[in-house]
Kinemage of the C-alpha trace (Angstrom):
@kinemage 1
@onewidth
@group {chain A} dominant
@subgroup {mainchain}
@vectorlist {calphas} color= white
{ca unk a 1} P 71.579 -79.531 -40.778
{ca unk a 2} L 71.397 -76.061 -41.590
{ca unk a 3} L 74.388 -73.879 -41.751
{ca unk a 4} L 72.399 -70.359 -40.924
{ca unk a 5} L 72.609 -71.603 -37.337
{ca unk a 6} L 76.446 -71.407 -37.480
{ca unk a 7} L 76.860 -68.371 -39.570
{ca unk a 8} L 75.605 -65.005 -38.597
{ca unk a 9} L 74.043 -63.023 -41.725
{ca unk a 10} L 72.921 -60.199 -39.973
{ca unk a 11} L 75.030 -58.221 -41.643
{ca unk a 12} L 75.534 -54.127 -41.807
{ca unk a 13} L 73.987 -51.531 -43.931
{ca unk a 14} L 76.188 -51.812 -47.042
{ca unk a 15} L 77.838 -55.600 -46.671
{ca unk a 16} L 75.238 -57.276 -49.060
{ca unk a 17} L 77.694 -54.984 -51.845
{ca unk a 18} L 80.488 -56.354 -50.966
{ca unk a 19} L 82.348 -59.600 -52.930
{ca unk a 20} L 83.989 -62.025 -50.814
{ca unk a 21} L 86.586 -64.142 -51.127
{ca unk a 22} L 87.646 -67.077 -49.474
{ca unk a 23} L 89.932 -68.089 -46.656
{ca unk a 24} L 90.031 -71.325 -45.249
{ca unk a 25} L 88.365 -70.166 -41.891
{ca unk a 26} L 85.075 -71.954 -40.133
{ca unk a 27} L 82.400 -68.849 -41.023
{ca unk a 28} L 83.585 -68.894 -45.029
{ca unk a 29} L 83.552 -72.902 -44.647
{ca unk a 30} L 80.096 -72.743 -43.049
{ca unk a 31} L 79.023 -70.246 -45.878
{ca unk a 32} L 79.947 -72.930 -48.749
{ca unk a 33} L 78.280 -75.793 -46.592
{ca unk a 34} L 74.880 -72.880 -46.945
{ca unk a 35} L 75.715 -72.783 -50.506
{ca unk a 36} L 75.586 -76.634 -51.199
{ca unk a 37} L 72.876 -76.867 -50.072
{ca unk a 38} L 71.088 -73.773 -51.955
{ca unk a 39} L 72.381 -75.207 -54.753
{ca unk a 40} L 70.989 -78.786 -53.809
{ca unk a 41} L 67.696 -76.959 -53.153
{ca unk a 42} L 67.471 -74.993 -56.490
{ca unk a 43} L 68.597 -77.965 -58.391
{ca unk a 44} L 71.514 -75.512 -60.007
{ca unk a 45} L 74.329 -78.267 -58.474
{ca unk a 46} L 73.271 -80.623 -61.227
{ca unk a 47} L 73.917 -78.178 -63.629
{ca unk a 48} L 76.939 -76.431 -62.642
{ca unk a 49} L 78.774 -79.247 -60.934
{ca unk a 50} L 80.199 -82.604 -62.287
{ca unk a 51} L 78.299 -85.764 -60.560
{ca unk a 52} L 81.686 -86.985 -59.220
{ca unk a 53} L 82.003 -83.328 -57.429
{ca unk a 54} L 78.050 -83.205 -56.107
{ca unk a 55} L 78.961 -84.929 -52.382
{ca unk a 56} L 79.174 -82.182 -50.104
{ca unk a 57} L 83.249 -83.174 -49.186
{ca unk a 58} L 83.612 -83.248 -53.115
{ca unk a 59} L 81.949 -79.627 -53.360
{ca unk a 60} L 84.251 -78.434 -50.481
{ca unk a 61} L 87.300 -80.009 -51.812
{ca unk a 62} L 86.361 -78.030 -55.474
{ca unk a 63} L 85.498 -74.082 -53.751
{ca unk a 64} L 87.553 -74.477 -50.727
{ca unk a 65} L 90.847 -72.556 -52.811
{ca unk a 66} L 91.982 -69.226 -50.953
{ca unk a 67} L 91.632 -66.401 -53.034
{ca unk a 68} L 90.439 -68.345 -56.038
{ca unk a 69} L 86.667 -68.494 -54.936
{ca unk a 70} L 84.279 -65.413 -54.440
{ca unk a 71} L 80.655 -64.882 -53.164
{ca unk a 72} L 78.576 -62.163 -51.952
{ca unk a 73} L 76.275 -62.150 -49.094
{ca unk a 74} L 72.676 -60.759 -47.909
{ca unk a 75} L 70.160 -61.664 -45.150
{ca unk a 76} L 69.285 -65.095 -46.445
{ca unk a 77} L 72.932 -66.537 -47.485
{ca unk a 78} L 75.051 -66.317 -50.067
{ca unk a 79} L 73.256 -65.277 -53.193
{ca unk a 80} L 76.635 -64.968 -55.780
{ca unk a 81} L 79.779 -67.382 -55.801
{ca unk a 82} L 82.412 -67.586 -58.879
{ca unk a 83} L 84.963 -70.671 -58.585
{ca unk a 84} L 88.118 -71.071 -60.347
{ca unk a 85} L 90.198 -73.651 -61.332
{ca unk a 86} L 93.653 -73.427 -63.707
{ca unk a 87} L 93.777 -74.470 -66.981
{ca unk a 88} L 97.428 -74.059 -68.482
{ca unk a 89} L 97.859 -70.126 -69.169
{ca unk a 90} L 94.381 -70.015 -68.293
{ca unk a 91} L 91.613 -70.231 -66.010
{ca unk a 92} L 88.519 -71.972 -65.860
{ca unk a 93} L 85.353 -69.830 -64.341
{ca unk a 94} L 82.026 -71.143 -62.806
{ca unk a 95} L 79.897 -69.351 -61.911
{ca unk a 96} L 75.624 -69.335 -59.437
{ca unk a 97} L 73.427 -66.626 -58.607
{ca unk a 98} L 71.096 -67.544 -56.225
{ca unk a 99} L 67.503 -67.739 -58.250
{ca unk a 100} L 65.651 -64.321 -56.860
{ca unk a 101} L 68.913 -61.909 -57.612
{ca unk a 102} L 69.590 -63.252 -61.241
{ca unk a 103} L 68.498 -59.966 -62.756
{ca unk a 104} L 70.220 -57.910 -60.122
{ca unk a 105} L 72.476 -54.961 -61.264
{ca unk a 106} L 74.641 -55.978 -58.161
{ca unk a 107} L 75.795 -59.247 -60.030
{ca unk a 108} L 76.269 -57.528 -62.947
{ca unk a 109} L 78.957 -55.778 -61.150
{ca unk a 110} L 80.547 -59.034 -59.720
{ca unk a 111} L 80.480 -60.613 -62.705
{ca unk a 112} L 82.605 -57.628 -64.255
{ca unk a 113} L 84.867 -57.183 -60.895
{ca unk a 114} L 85.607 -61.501 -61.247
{ca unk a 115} L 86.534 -60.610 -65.060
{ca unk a 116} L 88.800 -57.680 -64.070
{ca unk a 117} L 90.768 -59.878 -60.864
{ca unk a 118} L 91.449 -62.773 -63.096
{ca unk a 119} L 92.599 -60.631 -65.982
{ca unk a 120} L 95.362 -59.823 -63.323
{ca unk a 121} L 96.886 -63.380 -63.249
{ca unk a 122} L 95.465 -64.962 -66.243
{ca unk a 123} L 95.736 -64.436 -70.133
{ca unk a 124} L 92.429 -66.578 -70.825
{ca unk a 125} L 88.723 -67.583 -68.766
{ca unk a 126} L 87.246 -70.671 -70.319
{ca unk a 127} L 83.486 -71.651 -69.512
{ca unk a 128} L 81.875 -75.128 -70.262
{ca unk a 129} L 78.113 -75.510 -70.364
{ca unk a 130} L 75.663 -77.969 -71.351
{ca unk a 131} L 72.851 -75.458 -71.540
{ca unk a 132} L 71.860 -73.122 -74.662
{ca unk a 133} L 70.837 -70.249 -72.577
{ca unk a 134} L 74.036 -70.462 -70.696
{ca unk a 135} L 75.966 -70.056 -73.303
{ca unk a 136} L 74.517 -66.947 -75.237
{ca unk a 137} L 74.666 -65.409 -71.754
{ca unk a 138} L 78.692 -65.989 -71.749
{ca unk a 139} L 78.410 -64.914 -75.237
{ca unk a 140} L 76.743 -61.444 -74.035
{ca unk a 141} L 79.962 -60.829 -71.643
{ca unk a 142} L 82.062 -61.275 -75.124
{ca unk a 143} L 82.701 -64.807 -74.914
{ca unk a 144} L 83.718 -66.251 -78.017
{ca unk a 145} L 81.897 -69.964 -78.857
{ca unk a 146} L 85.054 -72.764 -79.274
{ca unk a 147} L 83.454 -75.545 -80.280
{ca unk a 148} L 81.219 -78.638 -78.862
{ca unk a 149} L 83.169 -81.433 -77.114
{ca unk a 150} L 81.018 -84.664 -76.906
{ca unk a 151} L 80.415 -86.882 -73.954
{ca unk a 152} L 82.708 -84.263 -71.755
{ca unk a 153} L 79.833 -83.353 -69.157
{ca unk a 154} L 79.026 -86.636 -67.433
{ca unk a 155} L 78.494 -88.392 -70.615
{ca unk a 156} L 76.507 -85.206 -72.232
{ca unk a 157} L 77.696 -82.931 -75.691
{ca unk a 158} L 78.970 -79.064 -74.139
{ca unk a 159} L 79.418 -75.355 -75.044
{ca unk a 160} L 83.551 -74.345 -74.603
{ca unk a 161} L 83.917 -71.018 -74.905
{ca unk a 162} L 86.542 -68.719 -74.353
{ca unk a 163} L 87.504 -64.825 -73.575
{ca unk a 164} L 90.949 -63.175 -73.661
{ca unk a 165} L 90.979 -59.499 -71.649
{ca unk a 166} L 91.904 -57.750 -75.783
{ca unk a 167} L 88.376 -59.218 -75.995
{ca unk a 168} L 86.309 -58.496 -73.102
{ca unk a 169} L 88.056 -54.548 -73.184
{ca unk a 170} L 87.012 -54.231 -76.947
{ca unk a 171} L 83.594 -54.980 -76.696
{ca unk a 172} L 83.204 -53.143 -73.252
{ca unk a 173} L 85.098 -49.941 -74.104
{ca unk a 174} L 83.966 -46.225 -73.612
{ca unk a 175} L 80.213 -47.981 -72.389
{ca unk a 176} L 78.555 -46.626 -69.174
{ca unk a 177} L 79.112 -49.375 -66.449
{ca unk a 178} L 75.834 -49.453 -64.144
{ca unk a 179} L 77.299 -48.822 -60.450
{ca unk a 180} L 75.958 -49.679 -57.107
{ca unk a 181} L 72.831 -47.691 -55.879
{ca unk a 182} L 72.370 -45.793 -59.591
{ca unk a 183} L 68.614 -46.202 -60.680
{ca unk a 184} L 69.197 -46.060 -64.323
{ca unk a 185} L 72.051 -47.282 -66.794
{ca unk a 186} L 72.347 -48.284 -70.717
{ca unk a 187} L 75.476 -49.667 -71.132
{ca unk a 188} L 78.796 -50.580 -69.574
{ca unk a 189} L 82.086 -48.811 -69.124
{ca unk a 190} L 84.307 -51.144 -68.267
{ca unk a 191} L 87.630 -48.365 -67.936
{ca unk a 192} L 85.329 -46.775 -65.472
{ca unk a 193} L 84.071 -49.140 -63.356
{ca unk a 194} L 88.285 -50.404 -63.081
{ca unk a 195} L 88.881 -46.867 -62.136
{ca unk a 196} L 86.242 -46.975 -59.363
{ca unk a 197} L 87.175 -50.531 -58.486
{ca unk a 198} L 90.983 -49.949 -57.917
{ca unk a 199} L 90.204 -47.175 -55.706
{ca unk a 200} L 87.300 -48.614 -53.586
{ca unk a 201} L 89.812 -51.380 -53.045
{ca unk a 202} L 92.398 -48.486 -52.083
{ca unk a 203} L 90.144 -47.032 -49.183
{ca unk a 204} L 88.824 -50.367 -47.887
């Protein structure tokens, strides 16, 4: 059964910018029930899930955290989600873009506005991956490789790697952030884009 009969995406000029995050009400429940089963769909649940988290009440049970989960919206569904789970001092991050917005500017954005929330709370984000390409993308946020745990990933070898906020501000310092509805951008400013962030949040 399809959850876009319960949940109404026809949303306002402007909402598809905005970054969600959870409360344990029926329309954000209905939009993680959507996002199973994109991820189902796209095959990405395989790869971003455990097997003994896959079941739809498992899934739930994992993303269903108030304030810890995040995802963004457009016509079609959700199209970004981050989920968190606590790791000591620390905080481990997953993260799916829907397939037709993973070169989109607009996750770009999320990505850095996830990084800047949990730097709030948490002294540490830790990623696991089974997948090459996965990794040297957490490497290009300024991820730092750990090490290769075997059989940790339903039996398979995977990529730990870590990234403190002295980290992430080094390698992100004095570069122009791209910003919603800019054509053009080289680099990122992370100071910048915290500026903008903190005050957006002010007048909202």
């Amino acid at each position: 059964m399809e959850s876009e009969r319960y949940v109404n995406y026809d949303l306002q000029p402007g909402e598809d910018t905005l970054l969600h995050t959870y409360m344990p009400t029926s329309v954000h429940d209905w939009v993680l029930v959507d996002l199973w089963g994109k991820m189902q769909r796209d095959r990405s649940l395989e790869g971003s899930i455990l097997t003994n988290a896959q079941t739809l009440h498992a899934f739930m049970s994992l993303l269903a955290h108030p304030g810890e989960t995040r995802f963004a919206l457009d016509a079609q569904g959700p199209y970004f989600c981050t989920w968190c789970e606590p790791v000591m001092s620390g905080i481990s991050l997953g993260l799916w873009v829907r397939e037709d917005k993973r070169k989109s500017r607009q996750c770009l954005i999320f990505g850095h506005q996830v990084f800047a929330e949990l730097f709030k709370r948490y002294k540490v984000i830790l990623v696991i991956t089974r997948d090459e390409t996965t990794k040297q993308f957490h490497e290009h946020f300024g991820f730092t490789f750990g090490c290769v745990i075997p059989y940790i990933y339903d039996g398979d070898s995977a990529y730990i790697s870590f990234l403190t906020k002295e980290t992430y501000e080094k390698k992100f310092q004095g570069r122009a952030l791209p910003l919603a509805g800019e054509e053009e951008y080289s680099q990122w400013d992370v100071s910048r884009y915290l500026d903008i962030f903190a005050k957006q949040k002010g007048e909202r």
